[in-house]
N, C-alpha and C positions, 0 to 999 in steps of 0.2 A: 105240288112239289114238296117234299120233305126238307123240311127245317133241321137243322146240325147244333151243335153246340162243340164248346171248345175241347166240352170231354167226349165225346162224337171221335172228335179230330184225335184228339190225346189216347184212347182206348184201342184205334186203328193202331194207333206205331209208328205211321210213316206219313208222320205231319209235319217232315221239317222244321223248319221255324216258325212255320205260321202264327201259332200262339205265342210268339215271341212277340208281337205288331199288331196284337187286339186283343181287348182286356177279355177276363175269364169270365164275362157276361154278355160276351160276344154269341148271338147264333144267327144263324142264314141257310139260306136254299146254298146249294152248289153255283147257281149263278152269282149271289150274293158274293161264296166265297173267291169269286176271279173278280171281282167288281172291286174287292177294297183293293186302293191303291198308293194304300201306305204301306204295301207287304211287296216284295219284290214277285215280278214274274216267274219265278220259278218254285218259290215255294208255296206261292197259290194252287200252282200244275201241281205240286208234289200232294199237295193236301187235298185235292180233289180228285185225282186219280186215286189216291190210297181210299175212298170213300163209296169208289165206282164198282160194278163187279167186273170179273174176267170180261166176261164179252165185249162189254162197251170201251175198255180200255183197252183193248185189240183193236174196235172198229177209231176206236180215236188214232190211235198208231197208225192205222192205215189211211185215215183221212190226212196227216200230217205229212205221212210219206208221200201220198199222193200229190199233196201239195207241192212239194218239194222237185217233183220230179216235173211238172208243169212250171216250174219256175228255170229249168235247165235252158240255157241258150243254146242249145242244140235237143235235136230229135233223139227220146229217148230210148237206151237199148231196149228190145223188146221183153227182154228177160226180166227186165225191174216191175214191167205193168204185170207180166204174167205175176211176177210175184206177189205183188198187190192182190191181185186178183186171187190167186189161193188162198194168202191171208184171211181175207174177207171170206172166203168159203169157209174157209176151217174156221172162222170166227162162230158163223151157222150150222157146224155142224157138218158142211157139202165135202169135206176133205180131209185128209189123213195128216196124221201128224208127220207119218214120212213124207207126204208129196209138200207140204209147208218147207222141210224143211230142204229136200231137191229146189224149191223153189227159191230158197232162201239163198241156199250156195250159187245158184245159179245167177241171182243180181249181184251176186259180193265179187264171181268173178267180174263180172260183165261190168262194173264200176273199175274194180284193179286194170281189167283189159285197156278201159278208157284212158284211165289215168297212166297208165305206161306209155300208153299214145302219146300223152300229151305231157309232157313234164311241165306245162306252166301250172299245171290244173293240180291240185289239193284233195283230196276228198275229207271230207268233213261228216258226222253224223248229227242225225236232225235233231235236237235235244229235246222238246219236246215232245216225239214220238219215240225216243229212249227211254224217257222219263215214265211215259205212258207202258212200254214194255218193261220198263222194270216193276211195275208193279203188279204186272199179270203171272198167275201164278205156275205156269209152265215155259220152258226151257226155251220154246220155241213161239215168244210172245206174235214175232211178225216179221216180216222180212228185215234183213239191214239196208233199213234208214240211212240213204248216202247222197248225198249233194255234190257238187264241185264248184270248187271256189278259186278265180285265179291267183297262185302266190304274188305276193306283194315284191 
């Protein structure tokens, strides 16, 4: 596995603070860099997606979303897995940037629909498969990453 260094980090752009939280003699694998944890969680994610390329940072989005959507205490719309599912094709290659992106609008209703349902329910986005989509380099990183969380 490839070793980093802070200028690694620093020469990418979108290292948040990480070198804020390890001295400039700091280097490490990508696992290394989610391991220290004197650096907050999110800007370990920020600095190790900006290091990843396009593809894997789309399949991490969609492992995130995926997660998210197995975490739902109800049965999820069908329209979110399809989306998942295109993601990860267009991730390969297997899909258009149009049907990504049919697939995309298709979970954002199918979340708002939920949510009108339910006015206790919230939708929330998953942060660190946002995170991961913001730093993939097209428009149409992954589906939207959507949770529900009951208002307080």
């Amino acid at each position: 596995m490839k070793t980093h260094t802070i200028a690694d980090v620093r020469r990418n752009g979108n290292f948040y603070k990480f070198p804020n939280y390890v001295p400039e003699t700091w280097s490490g694998t990508l696992i290394d860099m989610l391991s220290v944890t004197n650096v907050p969680a999110e800007d370990r994610i920020w600095a190790v997606t900006g290091l990843l390329d396009d593809r894997t940072n789309r399949l991490f989005a969609i492992w995130n979303a995926r997660t998210a959507i197995e975490r739902y205490d109800h049965a999820p719309d069908p329209r979110s897995i399809t989306a998942c599912d295109v993601a990860e094709r267009y991730a390969n290659g297997q899909a258009t940037a149009d049907e990504l992106a049919v697939a995309e609008d298709a979970a954002w209703w199918a979340a708002k629909e939920y949510a009108s349902a339910h006015p206790d329910i919230i939708i929330t986005s998953v942060e660190s498969a946002r995170l991961a989509a913001a730093n993939a380099e097209r428009r149409h990183a992954l589906p939207e990453a959507v949770f529900f969380q009951r208002r307080q």
